[in-house]
C-alpha positions as CSV (number, residue, x, y, z in Angstrom):
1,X,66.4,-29.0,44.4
2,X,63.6,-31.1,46.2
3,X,59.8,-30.5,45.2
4,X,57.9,-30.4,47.9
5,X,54.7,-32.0,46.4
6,X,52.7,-30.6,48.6
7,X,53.6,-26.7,48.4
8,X,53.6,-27.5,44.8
9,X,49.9,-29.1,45.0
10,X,48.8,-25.9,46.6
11,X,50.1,-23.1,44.2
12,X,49.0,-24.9,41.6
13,X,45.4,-25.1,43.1
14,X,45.8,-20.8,43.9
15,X,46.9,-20.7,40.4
16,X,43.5,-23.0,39.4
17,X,41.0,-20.7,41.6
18,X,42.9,-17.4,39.9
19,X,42.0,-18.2,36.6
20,X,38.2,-19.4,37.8
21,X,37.8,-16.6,39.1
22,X,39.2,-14.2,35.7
23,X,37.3,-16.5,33.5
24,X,33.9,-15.3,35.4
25,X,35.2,-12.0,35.4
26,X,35.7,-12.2,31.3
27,X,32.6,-13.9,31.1
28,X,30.5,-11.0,32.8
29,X,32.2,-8.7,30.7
30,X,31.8,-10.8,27.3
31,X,27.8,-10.7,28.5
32,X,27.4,-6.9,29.5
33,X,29.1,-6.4,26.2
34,X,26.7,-8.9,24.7
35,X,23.9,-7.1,25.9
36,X,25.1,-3.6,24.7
37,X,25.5,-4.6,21.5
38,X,21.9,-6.3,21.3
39,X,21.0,-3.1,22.4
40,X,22.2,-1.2,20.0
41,X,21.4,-3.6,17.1
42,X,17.7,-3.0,18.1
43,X,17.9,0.9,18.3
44,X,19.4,0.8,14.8
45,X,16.3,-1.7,13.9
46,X,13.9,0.4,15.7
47,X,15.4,3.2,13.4
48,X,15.3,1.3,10.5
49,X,11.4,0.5,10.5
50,X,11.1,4.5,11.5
51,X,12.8,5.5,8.2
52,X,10.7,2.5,6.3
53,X,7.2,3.9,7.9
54,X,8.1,7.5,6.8
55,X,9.0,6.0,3.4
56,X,5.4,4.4,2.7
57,X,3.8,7.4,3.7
58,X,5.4,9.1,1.4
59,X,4.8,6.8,-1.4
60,X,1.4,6.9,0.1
61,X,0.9,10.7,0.1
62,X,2.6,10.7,-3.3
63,X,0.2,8.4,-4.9
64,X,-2.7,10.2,-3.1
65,X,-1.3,13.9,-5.0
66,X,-1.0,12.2,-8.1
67,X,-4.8,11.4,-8.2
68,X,-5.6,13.9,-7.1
69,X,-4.1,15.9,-9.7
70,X,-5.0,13.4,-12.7
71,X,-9.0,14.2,-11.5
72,X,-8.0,18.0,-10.9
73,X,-6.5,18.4,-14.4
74,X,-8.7,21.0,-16.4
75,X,-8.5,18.0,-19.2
76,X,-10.3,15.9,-16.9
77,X,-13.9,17.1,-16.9
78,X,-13.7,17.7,-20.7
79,X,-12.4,13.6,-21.1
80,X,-15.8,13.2,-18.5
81,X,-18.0,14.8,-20.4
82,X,-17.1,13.3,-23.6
83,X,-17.1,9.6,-21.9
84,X,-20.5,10.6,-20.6
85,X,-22.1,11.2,-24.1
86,X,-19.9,8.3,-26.1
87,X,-21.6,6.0,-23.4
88,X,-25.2,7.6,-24.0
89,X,-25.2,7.6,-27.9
90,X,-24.0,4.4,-28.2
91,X,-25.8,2.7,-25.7
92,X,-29.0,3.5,-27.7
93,X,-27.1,2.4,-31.0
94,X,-26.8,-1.0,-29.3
95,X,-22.8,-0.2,-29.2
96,X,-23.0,-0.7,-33.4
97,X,-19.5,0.9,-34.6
98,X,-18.0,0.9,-31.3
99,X,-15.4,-1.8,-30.7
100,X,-12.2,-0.6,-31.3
101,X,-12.9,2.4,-32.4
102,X,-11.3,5.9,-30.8
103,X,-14.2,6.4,-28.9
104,X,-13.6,2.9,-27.4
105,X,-10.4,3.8,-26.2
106,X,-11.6,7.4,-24.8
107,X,-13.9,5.4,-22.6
108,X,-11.8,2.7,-21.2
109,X,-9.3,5.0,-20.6
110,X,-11.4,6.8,-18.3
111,X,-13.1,4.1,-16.8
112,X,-9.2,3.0,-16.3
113,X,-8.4,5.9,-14.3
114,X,-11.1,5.1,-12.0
115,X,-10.3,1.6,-11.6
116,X,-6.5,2.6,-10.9
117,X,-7.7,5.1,-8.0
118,X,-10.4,2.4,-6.9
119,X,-7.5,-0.4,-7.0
120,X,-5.0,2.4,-4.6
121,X,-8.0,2.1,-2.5
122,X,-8.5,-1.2,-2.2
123,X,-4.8,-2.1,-1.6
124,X,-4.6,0.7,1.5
125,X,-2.9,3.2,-0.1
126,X,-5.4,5.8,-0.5
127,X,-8.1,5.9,2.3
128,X,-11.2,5.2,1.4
129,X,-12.9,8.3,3.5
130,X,-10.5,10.9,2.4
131,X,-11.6,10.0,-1.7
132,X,-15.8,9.4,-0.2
133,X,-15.5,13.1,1.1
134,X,-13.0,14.5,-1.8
135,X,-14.8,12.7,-4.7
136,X,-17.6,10.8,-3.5
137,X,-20.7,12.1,-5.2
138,X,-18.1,12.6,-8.5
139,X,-17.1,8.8,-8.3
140,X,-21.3,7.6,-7.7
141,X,-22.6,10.3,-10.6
142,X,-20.0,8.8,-13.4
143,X,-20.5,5.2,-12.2
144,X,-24.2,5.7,-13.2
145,X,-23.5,7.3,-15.9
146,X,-20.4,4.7,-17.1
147,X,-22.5,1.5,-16.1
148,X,-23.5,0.8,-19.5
149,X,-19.9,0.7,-20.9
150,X,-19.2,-1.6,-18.2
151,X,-21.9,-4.0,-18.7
152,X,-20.5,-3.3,-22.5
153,X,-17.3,-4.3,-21.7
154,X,-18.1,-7.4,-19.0
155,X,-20.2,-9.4,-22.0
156,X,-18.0,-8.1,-25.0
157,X,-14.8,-9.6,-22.9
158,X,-17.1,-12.4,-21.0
159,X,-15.5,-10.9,-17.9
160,X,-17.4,-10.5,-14.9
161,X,-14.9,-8.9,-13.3
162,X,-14.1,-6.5,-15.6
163,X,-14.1,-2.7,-13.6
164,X,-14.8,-4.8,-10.3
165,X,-12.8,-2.2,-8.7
166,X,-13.9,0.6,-9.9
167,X,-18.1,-1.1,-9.2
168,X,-16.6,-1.7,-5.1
169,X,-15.3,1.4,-4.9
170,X,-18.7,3.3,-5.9
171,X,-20.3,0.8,-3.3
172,X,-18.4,2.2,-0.7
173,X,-18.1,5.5,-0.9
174,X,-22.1,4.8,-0.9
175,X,-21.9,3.4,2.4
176,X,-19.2,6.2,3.4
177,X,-22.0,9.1,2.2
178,X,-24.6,7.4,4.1
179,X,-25.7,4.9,1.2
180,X,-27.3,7.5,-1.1
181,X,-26.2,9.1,-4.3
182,X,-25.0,12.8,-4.0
């Protein structure tokens, strides 16, 4: 059997330009398949931050119902009324008797609930228009009226900041009502 180096030289360069021209073939392929599947990872992302949106709303809306109810709870307006005259009497007492005592509490527990809702505010959750029109002249009559605790509270603790949120909040569901007290 003679090789003929030549015929040999020739098949062997078909054979070369054959599999040239499948490996662009499988490399098309491997990129269209590439491309689908970059494609469909981004539909499942797009998805994904869908069903993430929807969730913070709801945690949104939830928080939002739950103030909603703590301020529309019939024990609500009978805690306000009580934190009301606490703050009166012992503001002309000079706030003798009052540290620590249960009337303390009653008081910073209210002030707390409106620090909290001021606080949901302030980080975005609740909007600050929906609680001016809901609450607004609510949250302005018992900051006036809870101002002396407050002040109380910021020298007792030497804490400037103490109720900050609760102040800020006031201040702009002020601006929100057209800067006056309702």
């Amino acid at each position: 059997m003679i090789f003929d180096y030549a015929s040999l030289t020739q098949f062997l360069n078909a054979v070369s330009a054959c599999a040239v021209i499948a490996g662009v073939v499988f490399v098309v392929f491997q990129l269209r398949q590439n491309a689908k599947l970059i494609e469909s990872s981004n539909r499942q992302l797009d998805t994904a931050n869908r069903q993430v949106e929807a969730s913070i709303q709801q945690n949104r809306q939830q928080a939002i119902l739950s103030t909603i109810e703590r301020f529309t709870d019939e024990s609500f307006n009978m805690r306000r009324k009580k934190a009301r005259e606490i703050v009166k009497r012992n503001q002309g007492s000079s706030w003798k008797d009052f540290p620590e005592s249960e009337e303390d509490f009653l008081v910073r527990g209210f002030l707390g609930l409106y620090e909290t809702t001021a606080y949901l505010v302030k980080a975005g959750i609740a909007d600050i228009k929906m609680v001016a029109e809901g609450m607004g002249s609510l949250i302005v009559a018992d900051w006036a009226a809870l101002e002396p605790a407050v002040k109380y509270y910021r020298e007792a603790w030497k804490r400037d900041d103490a109720y900050r949120h609760f102040e800020e909040l006031e201040r702009s569901v002020k601006k929100q009502l057209g800067g006056g007290a309702a």
